[in-house]
DRENLUMMAR-969015 format. One line per 5 residues: their letters; for each residue x, y, z of C-alpha. Coordinates in steps of 0.05 Angstrom, whole numbers, always signed. Layout:
! DRENLUMMAR-969015
a> X Y Z; ...
! end
This chain:
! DRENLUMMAR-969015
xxxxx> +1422 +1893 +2198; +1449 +1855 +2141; +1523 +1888 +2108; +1523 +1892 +2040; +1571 +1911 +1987
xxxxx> +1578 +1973 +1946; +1630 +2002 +1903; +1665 +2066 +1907; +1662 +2100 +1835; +1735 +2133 +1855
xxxxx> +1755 +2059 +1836; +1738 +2062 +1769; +1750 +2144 +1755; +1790 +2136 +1685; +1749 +2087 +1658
xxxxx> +1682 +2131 +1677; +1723 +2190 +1639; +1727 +2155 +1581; +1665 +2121 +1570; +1611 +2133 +1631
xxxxx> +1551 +2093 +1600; +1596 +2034 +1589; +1631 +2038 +1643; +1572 +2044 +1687; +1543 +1979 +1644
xxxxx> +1606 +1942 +1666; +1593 +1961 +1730; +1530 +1924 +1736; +1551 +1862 +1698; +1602 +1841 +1758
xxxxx> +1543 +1843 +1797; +1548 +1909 +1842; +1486 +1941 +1861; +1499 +1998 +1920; +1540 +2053 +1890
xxxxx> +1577 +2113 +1921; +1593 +2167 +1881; +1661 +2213 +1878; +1621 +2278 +1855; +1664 +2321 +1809
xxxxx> +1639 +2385 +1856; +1696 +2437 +1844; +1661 +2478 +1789; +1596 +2512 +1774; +1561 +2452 +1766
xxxxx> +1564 +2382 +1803; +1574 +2324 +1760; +1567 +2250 +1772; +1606 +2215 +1727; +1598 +2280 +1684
xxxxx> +1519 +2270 +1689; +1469 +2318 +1721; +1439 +2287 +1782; +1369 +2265 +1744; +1412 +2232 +1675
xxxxx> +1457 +2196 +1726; +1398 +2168 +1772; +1363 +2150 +1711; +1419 +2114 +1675; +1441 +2078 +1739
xxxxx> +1369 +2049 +1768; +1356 +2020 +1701; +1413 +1978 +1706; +1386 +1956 +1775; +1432 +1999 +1816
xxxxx> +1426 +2054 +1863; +1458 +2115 +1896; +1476 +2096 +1967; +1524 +2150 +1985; +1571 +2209 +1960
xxxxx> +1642 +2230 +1976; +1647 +2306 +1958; +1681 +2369 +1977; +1643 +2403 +2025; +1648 +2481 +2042
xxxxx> +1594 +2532 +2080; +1593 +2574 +2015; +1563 +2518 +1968; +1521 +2473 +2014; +1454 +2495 +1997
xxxxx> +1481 +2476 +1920; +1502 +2405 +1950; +1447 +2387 +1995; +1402 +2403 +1934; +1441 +2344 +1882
xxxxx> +1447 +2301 +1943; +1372 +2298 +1943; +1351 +2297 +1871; +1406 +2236 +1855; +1374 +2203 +1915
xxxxx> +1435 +2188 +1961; +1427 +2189 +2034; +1485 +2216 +2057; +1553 +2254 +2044; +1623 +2233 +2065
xxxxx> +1683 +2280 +2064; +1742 +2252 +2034; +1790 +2275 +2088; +1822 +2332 +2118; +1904 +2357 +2132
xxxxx> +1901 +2376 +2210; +1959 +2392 +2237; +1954 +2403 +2300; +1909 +2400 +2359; +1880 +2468 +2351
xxxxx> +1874 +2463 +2279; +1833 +2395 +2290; +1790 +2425 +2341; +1767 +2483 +2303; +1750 +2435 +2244
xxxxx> +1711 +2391 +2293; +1667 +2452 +2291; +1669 +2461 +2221; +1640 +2381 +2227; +1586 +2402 +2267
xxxxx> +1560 +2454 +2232; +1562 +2419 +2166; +1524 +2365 +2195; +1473 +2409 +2225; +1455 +2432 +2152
xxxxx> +1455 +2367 +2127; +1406 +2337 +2174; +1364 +2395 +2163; +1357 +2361 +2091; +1356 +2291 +2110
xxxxx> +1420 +2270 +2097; +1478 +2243 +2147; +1545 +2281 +2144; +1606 +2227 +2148; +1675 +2235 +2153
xxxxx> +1728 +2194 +2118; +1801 +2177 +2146; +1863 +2159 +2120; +1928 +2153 +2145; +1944 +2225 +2184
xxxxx> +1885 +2212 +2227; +1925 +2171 +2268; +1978 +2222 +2287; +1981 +2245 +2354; +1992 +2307 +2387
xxxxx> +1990 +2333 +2458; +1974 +2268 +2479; +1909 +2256 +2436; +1906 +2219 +2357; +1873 +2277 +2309
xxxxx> +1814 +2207 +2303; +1805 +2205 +2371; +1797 +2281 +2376; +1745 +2277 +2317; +1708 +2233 +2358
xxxxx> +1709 +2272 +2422; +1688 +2331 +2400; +1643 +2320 +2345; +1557 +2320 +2366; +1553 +2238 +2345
xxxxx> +1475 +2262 +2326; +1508 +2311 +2273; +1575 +2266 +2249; +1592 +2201 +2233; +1652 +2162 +2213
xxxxx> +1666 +2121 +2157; +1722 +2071 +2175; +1776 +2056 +2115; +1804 +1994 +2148; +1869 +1993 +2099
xxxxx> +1883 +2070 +2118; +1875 +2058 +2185; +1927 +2005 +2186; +1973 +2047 +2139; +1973 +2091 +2193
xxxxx> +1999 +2045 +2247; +1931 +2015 +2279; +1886 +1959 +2283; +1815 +1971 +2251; +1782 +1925 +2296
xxxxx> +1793 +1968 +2351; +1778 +2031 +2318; +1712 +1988 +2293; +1692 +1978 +2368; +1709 +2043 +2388
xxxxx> +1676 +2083 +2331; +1601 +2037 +2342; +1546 +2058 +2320; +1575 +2121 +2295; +1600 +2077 +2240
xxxxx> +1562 +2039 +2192; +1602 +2059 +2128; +1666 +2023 +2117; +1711 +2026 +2056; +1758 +1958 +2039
xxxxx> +1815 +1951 +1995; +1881 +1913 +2001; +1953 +1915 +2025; +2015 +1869 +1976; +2056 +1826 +2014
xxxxx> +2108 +1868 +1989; +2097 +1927 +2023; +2154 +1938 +2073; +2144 +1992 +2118; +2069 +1992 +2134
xxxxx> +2056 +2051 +2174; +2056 +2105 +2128; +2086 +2143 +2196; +2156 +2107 +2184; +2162 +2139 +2121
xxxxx> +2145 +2212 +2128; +2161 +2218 +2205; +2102 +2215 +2268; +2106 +2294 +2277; +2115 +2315 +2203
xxxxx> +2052 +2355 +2169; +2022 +2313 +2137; +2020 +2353 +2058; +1980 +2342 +1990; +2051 +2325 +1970
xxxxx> +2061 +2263 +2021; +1989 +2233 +2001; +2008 +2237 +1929; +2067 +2192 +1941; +2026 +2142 +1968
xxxxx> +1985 +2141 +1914; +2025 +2090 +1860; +2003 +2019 +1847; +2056 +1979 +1880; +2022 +1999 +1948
xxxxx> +1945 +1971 +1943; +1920 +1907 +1913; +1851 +1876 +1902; +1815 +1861 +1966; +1819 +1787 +1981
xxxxx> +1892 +1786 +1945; +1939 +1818 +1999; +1956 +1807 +2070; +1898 +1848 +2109; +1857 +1803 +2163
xxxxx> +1791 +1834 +2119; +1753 +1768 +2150; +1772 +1789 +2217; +1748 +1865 +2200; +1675 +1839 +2170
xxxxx> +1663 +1784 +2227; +1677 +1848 +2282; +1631 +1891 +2234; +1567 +1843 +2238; +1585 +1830 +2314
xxxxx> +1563 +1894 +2321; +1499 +1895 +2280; +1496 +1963 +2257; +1533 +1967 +2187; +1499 +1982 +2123
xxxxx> +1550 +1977 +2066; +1632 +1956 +2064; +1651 +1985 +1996; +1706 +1967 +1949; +1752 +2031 +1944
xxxxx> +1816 +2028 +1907; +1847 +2078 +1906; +1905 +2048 +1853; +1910 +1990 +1811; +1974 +1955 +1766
xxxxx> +1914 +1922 +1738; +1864 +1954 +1696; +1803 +1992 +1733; +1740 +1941 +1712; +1782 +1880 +1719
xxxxx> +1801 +1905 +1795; +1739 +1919 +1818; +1714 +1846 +1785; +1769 +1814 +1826; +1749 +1849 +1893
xxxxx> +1681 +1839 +1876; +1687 +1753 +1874; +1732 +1757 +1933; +1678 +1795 +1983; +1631 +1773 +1957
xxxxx> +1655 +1704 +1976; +1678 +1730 +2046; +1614 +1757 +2055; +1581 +1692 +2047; +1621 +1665 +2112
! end
């Protein structure tokens, strides 16, 4: 199976805001063609990009590109709603963002949640995924919240999406989470980490048995800690070479998260780098 590049619309959220048709125009010019979508999902009616389902699918395929996949906030009450865009924009699948667990219980009984989410989601077609970032990688009673998601979610119902930069942020190496995840993984987000960057794990800063809050994420969340994949210190040739040893992955998308540069020139510069990488 060949890995190709996509683009996480998180990446370029202000810029969509302002101007979605030319934004989305841009978008195609650098060259990206697999798109997944950060639905705006909180209110009485999901927006991509603040399109219905059938404008957005329409605007996007005539510039050549397509819906390949959709973060969005997922809850019992409003799945029927979800499942129902999901189909009529055409994406195959739907990734939650993340979760706060803290605790072994608390993960546990959200492993269920998992299950039952992706239950209704294959009813429809569609493949439930689970995002990580950092807090994933805390531990308690002996077992890392990841590793618990794993072991105790049906791998025919849930499936992981691998953010190799979080996982490092959070102390680990992706490679080994790559092996260890398989073929419950064929999603895999890719940004970058400066040279600058100090302490690393994100664990050194807030403490390994804190709870992990809302508040803690948002600190993490200023420029000076991502850069353009390609243009920081992350072994991301070491991460794509493991990925295609294993033959299963469909897409590596360009997520960032923040930028000190502006959003379309970013996601150009990441773009030229993988896409070069990708060649290797």
């Amino acid at each position: 199976m060949s890995l190709e590049l996509g683009l996480q619309l998180y990446s370029v959220r202000e810029s969509l805001r302002q101007n979605p048709i030319d934004t989305l125009q841009r978008i195609a010019e650098i060259g990206y063609k697999n798109l997944e979508l950060a639905l705006q999902n909180k209110d009485a009616n999901i927006q991509a990009a603040g399109m219905s389902a059938a404008d957005f699918r329409r605007e996007i395929e005539g510039l050549g590109m397509k819906t390949v996949s959709c973060h969005a906030r997922v809850n019992e009450d409003d799945m029927d709603r979800l499942l129902d865009f999901l189909q009529e924009i055409g994406s195959p699948t739907v990734v939650i963002p993340m979760a706060l667990l803290n605790g072994r219980q608390h993960a546990l009984d959200y492993c269920r949640t998992l299950n039952k989410y992706g239950e209704a989601a294959r009813k429809r077609d569609i493949s439930l995924y689970y995002h990580n970032h950092f807090q994933e990688f805390q531990e308690f009673e002996g077992e890392k919240i990841m590793d618990t998601l794993i072991n105790n979610t049906d791998p025919e119902l849930v499936k992981f999406e691998l953010d190799t930069y979080w996982t490092v942020r959070g102390g680990e190496d992706p490679i080994h989470w790559i092996r260890k995840l398989g073929n419950r993984c064929d999603l895999f987000h890719q940004k970058d980490l400066p040279n600058s960057v100090e302490q690393v794990n994100f664990f050194e800063v807030f403490g390994t048995d804190a709870p992990i809050t809302m508040d803690m994420m948002y600190q993490t969340q200023i420029p000076a800690q991502f850069t353009e994949s390609g243009e920081g210190v992350l072994d991301i040739a070491s991460y794509v070479k493991e990925i295609r040893s294993l033959n299963q992955a469909k897409y590596i998308f360009i997520e960032q998260d923040m930028t000190s540069r502006g959003e379309l020139e970013s996601i150009a510069i990441s773009y030229r780098n993988m896409t070069e990488l990708l060649k290797g």
